[in-house]
VMD Tcl script that draws the C-alpha trace (Angstrom):
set ca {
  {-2.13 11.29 53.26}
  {-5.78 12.04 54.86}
  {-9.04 10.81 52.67}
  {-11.17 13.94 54.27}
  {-10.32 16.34 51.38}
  {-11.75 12.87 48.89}
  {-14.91 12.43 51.67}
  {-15.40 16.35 51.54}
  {-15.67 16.03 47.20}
  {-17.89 13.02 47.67}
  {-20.43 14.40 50.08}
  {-20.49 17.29 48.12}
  {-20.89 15.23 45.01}
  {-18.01 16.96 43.09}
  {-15.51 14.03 43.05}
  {-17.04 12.36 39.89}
  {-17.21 16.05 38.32}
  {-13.22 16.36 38.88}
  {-12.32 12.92 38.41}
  {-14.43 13.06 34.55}
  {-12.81 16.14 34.12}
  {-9.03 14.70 34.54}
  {-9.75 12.12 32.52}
  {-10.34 14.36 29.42}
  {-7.13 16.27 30.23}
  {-4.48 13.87 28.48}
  {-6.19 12.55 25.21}
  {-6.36 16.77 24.95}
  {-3.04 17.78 25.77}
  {-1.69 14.32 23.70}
  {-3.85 15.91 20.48}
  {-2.50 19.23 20.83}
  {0.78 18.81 21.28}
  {1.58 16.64 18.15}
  {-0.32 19.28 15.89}
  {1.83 21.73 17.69}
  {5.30 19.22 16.69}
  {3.92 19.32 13.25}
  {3.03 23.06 12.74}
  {6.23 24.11 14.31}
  {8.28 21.55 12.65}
  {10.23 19.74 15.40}
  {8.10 16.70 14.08}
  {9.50 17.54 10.71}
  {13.23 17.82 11.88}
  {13.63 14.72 14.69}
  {12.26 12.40 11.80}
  {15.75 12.89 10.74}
  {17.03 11.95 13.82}
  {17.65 13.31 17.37}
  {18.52 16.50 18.52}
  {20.46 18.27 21.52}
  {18.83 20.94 23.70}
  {21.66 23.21 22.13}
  {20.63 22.38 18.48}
  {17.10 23.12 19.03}
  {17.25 26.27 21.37}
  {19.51 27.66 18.37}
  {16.52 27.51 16.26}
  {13.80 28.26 18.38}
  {14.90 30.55 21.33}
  {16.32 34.44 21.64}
  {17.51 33.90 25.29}
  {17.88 32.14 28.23}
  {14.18 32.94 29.35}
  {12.93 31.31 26.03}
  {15.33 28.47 26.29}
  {13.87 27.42 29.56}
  {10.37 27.27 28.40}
  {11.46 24.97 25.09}
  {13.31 22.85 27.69}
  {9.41 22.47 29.59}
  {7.68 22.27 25.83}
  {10.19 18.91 25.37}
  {9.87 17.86 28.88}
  {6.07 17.85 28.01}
  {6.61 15.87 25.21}
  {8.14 13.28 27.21}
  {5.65 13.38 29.76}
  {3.27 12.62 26.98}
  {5.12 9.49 25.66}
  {6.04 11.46 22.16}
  {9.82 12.20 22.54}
  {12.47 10.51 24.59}
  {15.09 11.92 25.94}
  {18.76 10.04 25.39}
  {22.25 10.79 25.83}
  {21.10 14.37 26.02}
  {19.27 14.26 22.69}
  {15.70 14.71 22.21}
  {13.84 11.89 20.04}
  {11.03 10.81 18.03}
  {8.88 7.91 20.36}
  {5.81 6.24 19.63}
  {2.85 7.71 17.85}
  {5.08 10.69 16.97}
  {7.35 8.52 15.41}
  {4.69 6.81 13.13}
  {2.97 9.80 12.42}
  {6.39 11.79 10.85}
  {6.44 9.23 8.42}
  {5.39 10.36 5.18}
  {2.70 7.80 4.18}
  {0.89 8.79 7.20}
  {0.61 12.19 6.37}
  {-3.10 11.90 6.38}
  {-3.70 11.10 9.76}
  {-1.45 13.53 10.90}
  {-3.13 15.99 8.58}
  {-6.27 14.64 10.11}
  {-5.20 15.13 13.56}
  {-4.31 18.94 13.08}
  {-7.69 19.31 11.71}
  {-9.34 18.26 14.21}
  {-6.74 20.46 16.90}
  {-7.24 23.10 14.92}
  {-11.08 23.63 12.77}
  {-12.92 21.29 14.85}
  {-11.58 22.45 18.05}
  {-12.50 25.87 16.74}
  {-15.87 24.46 15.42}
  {-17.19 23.40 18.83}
  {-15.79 26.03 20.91}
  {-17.27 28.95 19.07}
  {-20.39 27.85 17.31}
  {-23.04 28.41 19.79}
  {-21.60 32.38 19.93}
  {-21.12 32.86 16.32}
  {-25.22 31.57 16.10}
  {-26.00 34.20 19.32}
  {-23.98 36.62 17.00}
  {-25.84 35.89 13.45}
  {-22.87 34.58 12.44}
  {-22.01 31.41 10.48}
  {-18.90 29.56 9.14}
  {-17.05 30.58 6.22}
  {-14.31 28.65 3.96}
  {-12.09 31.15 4.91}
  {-11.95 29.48 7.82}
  {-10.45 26.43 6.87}
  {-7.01 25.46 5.56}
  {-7.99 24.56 2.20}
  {-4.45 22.82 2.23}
  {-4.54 20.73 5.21}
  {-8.31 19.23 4.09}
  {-6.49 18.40 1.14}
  {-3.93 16.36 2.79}
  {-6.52 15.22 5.85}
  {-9.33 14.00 2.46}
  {-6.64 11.57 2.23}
  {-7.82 9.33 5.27}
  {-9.97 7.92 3.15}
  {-8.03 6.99 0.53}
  {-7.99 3.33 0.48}
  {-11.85 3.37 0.25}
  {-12.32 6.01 -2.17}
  {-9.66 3.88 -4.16}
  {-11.84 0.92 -4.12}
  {-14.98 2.99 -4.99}
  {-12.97 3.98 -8.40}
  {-11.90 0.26 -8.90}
  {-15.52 -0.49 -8.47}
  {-16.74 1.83 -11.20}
  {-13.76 3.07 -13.53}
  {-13.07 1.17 -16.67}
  {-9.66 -0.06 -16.67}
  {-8.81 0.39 -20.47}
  {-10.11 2.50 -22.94}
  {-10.12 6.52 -23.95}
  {-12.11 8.52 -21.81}
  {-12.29 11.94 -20.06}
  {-12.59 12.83 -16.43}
  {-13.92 15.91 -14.74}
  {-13.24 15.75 -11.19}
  {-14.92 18.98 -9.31}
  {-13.19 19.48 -5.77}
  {-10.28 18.04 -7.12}
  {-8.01 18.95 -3.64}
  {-4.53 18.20 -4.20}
  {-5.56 15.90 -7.33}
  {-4.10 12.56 -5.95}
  {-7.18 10.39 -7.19}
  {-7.13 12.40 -10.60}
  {-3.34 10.94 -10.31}
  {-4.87 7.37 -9.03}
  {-7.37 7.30 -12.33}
  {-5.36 8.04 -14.76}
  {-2.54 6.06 -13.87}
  {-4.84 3.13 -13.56}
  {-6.04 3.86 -16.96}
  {-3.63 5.01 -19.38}
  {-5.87 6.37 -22.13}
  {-7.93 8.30 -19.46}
  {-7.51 12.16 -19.85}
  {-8.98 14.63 -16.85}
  {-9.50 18.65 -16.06}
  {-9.65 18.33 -12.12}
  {-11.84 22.10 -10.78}
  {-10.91 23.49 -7.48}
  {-12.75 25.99 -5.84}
  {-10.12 27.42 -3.82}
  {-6.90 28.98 -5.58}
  {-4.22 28.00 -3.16}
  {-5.09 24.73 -3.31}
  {-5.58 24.45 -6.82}
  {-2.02 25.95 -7.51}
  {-0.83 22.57 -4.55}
  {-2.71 20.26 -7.54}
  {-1.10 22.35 -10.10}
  {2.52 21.63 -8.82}
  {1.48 17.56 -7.63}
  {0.31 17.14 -11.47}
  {3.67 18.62 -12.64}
  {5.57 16.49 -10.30}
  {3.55 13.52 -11.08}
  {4.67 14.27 -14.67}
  {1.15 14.31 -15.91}
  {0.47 17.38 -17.26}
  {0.05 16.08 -20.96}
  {-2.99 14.42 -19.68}
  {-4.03 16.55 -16.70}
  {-5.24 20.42 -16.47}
  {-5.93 21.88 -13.29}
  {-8.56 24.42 -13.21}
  {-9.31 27.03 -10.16}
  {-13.32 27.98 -10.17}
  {-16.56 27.06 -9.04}
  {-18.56 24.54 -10.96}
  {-21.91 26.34 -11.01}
  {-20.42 29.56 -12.89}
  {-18.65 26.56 -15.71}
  {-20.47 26.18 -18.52}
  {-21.16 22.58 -19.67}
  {-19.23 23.47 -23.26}
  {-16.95 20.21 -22.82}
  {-18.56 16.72 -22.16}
  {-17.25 13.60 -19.95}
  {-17.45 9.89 -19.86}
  {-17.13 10.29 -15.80}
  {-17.66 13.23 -13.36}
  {-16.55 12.88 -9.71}
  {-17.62 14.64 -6.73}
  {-15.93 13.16 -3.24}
  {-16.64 14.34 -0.36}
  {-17.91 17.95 -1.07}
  {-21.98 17.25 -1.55}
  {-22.23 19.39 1.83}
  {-20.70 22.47 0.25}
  {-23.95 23.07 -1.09}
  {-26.87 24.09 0.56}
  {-29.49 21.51 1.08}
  {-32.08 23.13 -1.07}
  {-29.58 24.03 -3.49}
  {-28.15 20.24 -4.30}
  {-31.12 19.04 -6.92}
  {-30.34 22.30 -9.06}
  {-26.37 22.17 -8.29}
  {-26.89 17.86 -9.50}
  {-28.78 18.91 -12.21}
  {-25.91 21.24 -13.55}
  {-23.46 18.71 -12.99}
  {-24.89 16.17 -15.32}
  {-25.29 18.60 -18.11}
  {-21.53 18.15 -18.27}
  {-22.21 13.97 -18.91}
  {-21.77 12.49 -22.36}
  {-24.54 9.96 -23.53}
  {-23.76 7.23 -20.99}
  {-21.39 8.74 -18.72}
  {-21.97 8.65 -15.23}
  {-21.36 10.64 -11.55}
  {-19.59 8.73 -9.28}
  {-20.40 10.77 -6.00}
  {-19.30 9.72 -2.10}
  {-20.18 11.54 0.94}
  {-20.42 10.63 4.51}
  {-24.10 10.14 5.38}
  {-25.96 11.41 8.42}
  {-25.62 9.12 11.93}
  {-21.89 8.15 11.36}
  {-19.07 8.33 13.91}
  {-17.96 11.43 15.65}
  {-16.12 13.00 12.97}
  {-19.05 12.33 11.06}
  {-21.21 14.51 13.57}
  {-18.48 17.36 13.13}
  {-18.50 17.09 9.77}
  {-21.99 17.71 10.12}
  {-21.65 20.54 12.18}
  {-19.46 22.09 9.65}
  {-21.71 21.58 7.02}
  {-24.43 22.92 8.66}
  {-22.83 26.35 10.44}
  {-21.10 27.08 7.08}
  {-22.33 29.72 5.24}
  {-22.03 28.41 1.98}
  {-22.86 25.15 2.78}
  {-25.44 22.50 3.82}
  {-25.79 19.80 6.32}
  {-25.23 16.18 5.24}
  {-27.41 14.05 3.96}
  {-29.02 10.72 4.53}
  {-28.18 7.82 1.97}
  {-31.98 7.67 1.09}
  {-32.27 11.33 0.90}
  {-29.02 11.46 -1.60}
  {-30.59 8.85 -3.80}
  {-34.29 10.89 -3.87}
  {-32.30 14.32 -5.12}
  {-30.16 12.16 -7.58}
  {-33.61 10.75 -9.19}
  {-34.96 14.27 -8.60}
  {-32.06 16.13 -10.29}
  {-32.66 13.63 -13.27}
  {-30.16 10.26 -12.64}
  {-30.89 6.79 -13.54}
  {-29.46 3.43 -12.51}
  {-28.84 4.94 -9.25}
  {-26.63 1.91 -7.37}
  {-25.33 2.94 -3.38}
  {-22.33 1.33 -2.10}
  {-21.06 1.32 1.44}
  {-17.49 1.83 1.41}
  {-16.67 1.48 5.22}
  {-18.96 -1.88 6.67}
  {-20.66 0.05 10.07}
  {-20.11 3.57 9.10}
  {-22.24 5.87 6.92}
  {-19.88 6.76 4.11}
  {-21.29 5.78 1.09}
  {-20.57 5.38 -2.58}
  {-23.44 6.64 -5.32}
  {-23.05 5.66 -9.42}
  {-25.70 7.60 -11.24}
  {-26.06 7.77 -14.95}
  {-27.04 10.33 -17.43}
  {-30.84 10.69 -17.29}
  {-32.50 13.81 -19.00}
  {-30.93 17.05 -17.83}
  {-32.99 19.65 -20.06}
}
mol new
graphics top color blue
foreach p $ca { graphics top sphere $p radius 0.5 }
foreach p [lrange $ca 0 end-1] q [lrange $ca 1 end] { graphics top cylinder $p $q radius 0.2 }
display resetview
């Protein structure tokens, strides 16, 4: 093999261009071809085992022209170190494997989201801005952040050990309530603890609506779809939650939306609030993005600048935790100050 074609890219100094360039080309191709497993649900159906060529064509191919392009899809997939081929069966293999299990539906949810929004998100902002366009939540899949939120669970977990009373009566309002696990997670915790989780979006409050029922909770649980600055503060709470959804308010908006939001406090109750905080990791900075290019919505904030419009929006006894040691997601415990 001649070196003149590598001396020719050197001297013209496009051999580091092309050899960055092919490094990016795997972790890409890797990302988008286990969302595409997952959406079209081969991940789904090799979890329960292998499957033939034969088996799979019958599901996913019309004719012979089709067949041979699933035959290059799977090749691809073993190319990529996520299926192995055996016997003449295609399998699960690797991080593929892992992810199809269900407790690590999260990440997988994650990793779609980031395949699919964030891809999106990056690709198109700078012409949607050229356009006068911004973001809407109609472009997300209010179900897949549900499951993605998730990630986080363990931590958010510990930030409701940290502040939840174990024992006693009490009621919850948890606004953003997604697919309701850590309603689910409090009140199983607690058994005297009663909650009305609010969702925003109606397809995923009808996903909490079933979980609840499954969960067997609904004695002690009521889903409600709506938006919690058209609720009127006619029912009070010993603890209101808002995780992870401060940046689907505008930035000038938050003291005012805060403000609401405590109305709804008994004497004593508190907000427990998290939120990522600005200068985190890189899903952090998209998160940002998103926050910032949506419509409806608002960049996210610093930990001292969450803090100032809790005081502002009338909160006492304001304590911040840092639920991930190095990162900027944070934890903030506000009581009922003077909301009038």
């Amino acid at each position: 093999m001649s070196i003149k074609p590598f001396l020719k890219l050197l001297k013209n100094d496009q051999l580091t261009a092309f050899t960055g360039v092919n490094i990016l080309f795997k972790p890409f191709y890797r990302l988008a071809y286990l969302s595409a497993a997952k959406q079209g649900g081969l991940l789904d159906l090799l979890s329960e085992g292998p499957a033939s060529l034969e088996r799979l064509a019958a599901l996913y191919c019309q004719d012979a022209k089709a067949r041979e392009a699933l035959e290059a899809w799977l090749q691809l997939g073993v190319r990529l170190g996520f299926l192995q081929l055996r016997d003449g069966e295609y399998g699960l293999k690797g991080l593929a494997r892992k992810l199809a299990l269900p407790q690590n539906d999260a990440p997988l949810a994650l990793l779609q989201e980031v395949a699919g929004l964030h891809h999106k998100l990056i690709l198109n902002t700078l012409e949607k801005l050229k356009k006068g366009e911004l973001w809407s939540l109609a472009d997300q899949d209010g179900e897949l952040i549900a499951r993605s939120s998730r990630a986080l669970e363990v931590f958010l977990t510990e930030a409701i050990d940290l502040s939840f009373p174990v024992s006693g009566a009490g009621r919850l309002l948890e606004i953003g309530c997604g697919s309701g696990y850590y309603i689910k997670y409090a009140v199983t915790r607690n058994a005297s603890l009663s909650a009305i989780g609010l969702e925003l979006q109606p397809d995923v409050a009808e996903v909490a609506r079933r979980n609840i029922q499954e969960w067997g909770l609904e004695d002690r649980v009521e889903i409600e779809n709506g938006d919690i600055q058209a609720k009127i503060p006619d029912e009070h709470f010993d603890i209101v939650t808002l995780y992870n959804n401060i940046y689907y308010f505008p930035v000038e908006e938050r003291v005012a939306v805060l403000r609401h939001i405590g109305k709804f406090l008994k004497p004593g109750g508190f907000l427990l609030l998290t939120t990522c905080c600005q200068g985190g990791n890189l899903g952090i900075e998209v998160l940002n993005l998103w926050g910032a290019a949506t419509a409806s919505g608002g960049r996210l904030p610093s930990a001292d600048e969450m803090v100032d419009q809790l005081q502002e929006a009338g909160y006492r006894d304001i304590v911040t935790t840092s639920l991930i040691p190095g990162d900027r997601f944070y934890a903030f415990k506000a009581y009922r100050g003077d909301f009038s």
